[in-house]
N, C-alpha and C positions, 0 to 999 in steps of 0.2 A: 429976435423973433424968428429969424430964420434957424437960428439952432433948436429953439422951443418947435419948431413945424419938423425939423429933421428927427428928434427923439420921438415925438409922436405917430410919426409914418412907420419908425422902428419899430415901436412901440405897437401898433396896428396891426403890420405885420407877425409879430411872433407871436400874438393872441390869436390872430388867424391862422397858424399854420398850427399849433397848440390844437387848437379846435377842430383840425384835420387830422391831427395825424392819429387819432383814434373813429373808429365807425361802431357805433351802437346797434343791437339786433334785438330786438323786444316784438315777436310775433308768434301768433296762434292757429290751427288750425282743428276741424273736428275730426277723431281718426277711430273709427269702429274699434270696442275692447280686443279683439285677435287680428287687428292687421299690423301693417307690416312698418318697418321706416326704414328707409337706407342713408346713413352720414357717411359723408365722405369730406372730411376737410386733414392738409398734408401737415399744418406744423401747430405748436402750441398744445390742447389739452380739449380733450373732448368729453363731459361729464352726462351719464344718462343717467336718470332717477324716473323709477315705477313709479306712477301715482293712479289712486281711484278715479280718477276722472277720462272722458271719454274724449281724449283733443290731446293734441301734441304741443306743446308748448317751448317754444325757443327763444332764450337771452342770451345775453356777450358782447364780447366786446371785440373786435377786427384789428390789428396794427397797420400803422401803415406802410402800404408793400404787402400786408396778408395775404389782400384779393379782395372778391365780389361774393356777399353772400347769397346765396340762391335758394329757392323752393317748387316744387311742383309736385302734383299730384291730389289725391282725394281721397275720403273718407276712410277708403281701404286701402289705400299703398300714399305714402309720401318719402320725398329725396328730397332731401337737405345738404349744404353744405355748405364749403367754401372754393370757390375758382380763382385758380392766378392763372397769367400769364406765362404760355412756355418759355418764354425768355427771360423770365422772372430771376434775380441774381441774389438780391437780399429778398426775401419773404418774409413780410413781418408773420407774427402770432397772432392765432385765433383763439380764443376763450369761448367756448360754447356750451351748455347747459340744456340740455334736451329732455324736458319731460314727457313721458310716455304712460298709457294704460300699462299696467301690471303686467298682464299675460299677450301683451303685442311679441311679436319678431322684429328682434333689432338686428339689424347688419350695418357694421361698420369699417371703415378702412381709412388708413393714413399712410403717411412718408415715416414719421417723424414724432406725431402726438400722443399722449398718453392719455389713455384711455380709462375711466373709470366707469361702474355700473353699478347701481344700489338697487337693493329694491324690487326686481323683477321676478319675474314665477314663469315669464315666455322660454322663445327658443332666442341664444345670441352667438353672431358671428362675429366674432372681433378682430382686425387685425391690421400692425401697425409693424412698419422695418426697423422702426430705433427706438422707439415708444414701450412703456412699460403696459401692461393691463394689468386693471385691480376692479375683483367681482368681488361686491358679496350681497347674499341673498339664497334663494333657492330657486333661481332657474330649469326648467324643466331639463333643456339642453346646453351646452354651452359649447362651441369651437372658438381658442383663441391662441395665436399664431404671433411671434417676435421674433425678429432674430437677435438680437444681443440686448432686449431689454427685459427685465424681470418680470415675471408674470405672477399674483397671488389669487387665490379664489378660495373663499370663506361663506363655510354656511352649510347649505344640504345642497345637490344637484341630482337628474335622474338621469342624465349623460353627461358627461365633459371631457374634450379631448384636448390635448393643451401640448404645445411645439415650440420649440425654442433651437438656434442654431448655440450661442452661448449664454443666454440670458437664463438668472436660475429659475426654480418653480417653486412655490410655495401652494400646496392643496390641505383649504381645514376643514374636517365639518366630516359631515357624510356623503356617500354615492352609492347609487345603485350601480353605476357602472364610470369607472375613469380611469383615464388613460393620459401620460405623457412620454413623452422623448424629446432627448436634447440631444447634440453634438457635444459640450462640453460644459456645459451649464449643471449644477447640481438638483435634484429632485427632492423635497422635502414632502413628508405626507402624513400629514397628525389625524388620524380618522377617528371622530367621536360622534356621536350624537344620533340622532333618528333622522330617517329622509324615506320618503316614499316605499315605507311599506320593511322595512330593518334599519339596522344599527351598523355603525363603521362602515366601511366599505364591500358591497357586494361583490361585483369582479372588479380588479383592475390591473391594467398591465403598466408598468413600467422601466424605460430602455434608455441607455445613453451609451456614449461610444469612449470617449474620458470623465464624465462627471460623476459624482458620486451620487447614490440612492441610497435616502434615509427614509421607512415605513415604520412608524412611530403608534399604536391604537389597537380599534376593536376589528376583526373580521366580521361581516356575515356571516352566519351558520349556514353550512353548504356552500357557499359563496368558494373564489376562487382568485388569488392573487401571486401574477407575473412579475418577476423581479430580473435582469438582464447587464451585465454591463460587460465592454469590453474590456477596462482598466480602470475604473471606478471604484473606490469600493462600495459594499452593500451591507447596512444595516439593517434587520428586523429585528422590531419588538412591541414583543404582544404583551398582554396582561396573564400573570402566570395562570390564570384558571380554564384560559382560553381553549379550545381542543379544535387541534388543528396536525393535518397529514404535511409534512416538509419533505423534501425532495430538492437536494441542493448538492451544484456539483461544480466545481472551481477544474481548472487545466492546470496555471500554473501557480493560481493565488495561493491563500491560505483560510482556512474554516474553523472557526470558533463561537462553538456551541455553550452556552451558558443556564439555558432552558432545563427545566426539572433535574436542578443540581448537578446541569452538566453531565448525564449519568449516557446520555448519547454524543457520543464521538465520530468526527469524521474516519473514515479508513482511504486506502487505497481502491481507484477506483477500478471496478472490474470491466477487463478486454483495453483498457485505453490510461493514458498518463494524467495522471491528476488525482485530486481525492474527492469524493461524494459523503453526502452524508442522509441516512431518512430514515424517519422515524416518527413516530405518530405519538400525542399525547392523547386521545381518547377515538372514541367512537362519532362518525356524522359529522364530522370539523371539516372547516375549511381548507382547501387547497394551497398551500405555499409550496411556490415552484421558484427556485433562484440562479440565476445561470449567471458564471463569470470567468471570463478569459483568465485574466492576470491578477486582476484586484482581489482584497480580501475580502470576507462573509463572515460577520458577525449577527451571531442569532444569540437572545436576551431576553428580560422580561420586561415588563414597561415599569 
């Protein structure tokens, strides 16, 4: 009997600490269609999804060691998250699921958590030290910020600015106006489709210091896109029927033009060492401007 009492006390025990060592988060509150939310939780996975409805709504699930999930505020601003201890050594994972009105402002921050966003048409600030971010939708604005984790955004945007120290960047869809820069992470950038008011990308700059930049789609008409790298190389390519003004000048790289059967060549560049190359394929076109220390410059058709 006494070893049947001792397996049972075991037994009790690990059902009990089982049952602990996960915390459940299933709460609601009502948040005006353009207000605001701020999450802040440091490790695990933070998902926001638009929805039509007028309330923020919050599920997940907490590890233990995660922390303390918290909320305050009202109709028009609410702060979400998760709290640990500063002394905190193992941090369990936070799983959280944030629904939001469609055209709310979302601001987020973490340590560690990756970040996703569906769904939105607001303004959002994202930004995570080792975490990835993945948008897709058509948010009005977007700023999102990693330092070594990958960041994708898919869909139409009417701002988006997007930073990475090595983590690469993936941009699809259209913009009226975007921008990224890395330290050493790659840029990718497939611009198709319609978004507030054009096609492809309207202005956009983008700059790395060793990653490579690939611009892959359509230009806006009149529209204007920045291409930079220190040691990178840089890809462009358009669609041959596209009519666009180029302006591209390498120091110590190399330039390889392929556009309207290659019939424009780079030369020597005049007053300074390096070669440039510019040439216009019609009237009204877009801006492509390409700047690059060392790396190579290949221009193509799509």
């Amino acid at each position: 009997m006494a070893t049947t009492g001792t397996w049972l006390t075991v037994a009790l025990a690990l059902l009990g600490r089982q049952a602990t060592a996960q915390a459940r988060v299933d709460q609601r509150w009502p948040l005006d269609p353009g207000g605001s939310v701020r999450i802040v939780s440091p490790f695990g996975r933070i998902r926001v999804l638009g929805w039509d409805v007028d309330s923020v709504a919050v599920s997940g699930r907490l590890d233990a060691g995660a922390g303390r999930f918290y909320a305050t505020g009202d109709a028009g601003a609410r702060k979400l998250g998760v709290d640990i201890a500063a002394d905190a050594r193992n941090a369990g994972r936070a799983e959280l699921e944030v629904r939001v009105p469609r055209r709310a402002t979302v601001w987020v921050r973490s340590t560690a958590a990756d970040i996703d966003v569906v769904g939105m048409d607001g303004t959002l600030d994202l930004s995570t030290v080792g975490g990835g971010v993945h948008v897709v939708g058509t948010p009005q604005d977007v700023t999102a910020e990693t330092m070594d984790g990958r960041v994708e955004i898919a869909g139409g945007t009417g701002r988006a600015r997007v930073k990475t120290v090595s983590g690469d960047i993936l941009l699809r869809g259209a913009s009226a106006d975007l921008g990224a820069s890395t330290l050493s992470g790659a840029i990718v950038v497939r611009a198709a489709g319609w978004q507030r008011g054009g096609t492809g990308v309207q202005r956009g700059k983008f700059e790395s210091v060793t990653g490579d930049i690939s611009f892959d789609g359509e230009l806006g008409r009149g529209g204007g896109v920045e291409l930079e790298s220190q040691s990178g190389n840089i890809v462009v390519r358009v669609p041959a029927q596209t009519i666009v003004d180029f302006d591209v000048v390498t120091i110590q790289g190399t330039i390889t033009n392929t556009l309207a059967q290659g019939e424009q060549q780079p030369k020597p560049r005049t007053g300074g060492s390096g070669n440039e190359l510019r040439f216009s394929t019609g009237v009204g076109g877009a801006q492509v401007t390409v700047r690059n220390f060392k790396g190579a410059i290949v221009l193509g058709p799509k």
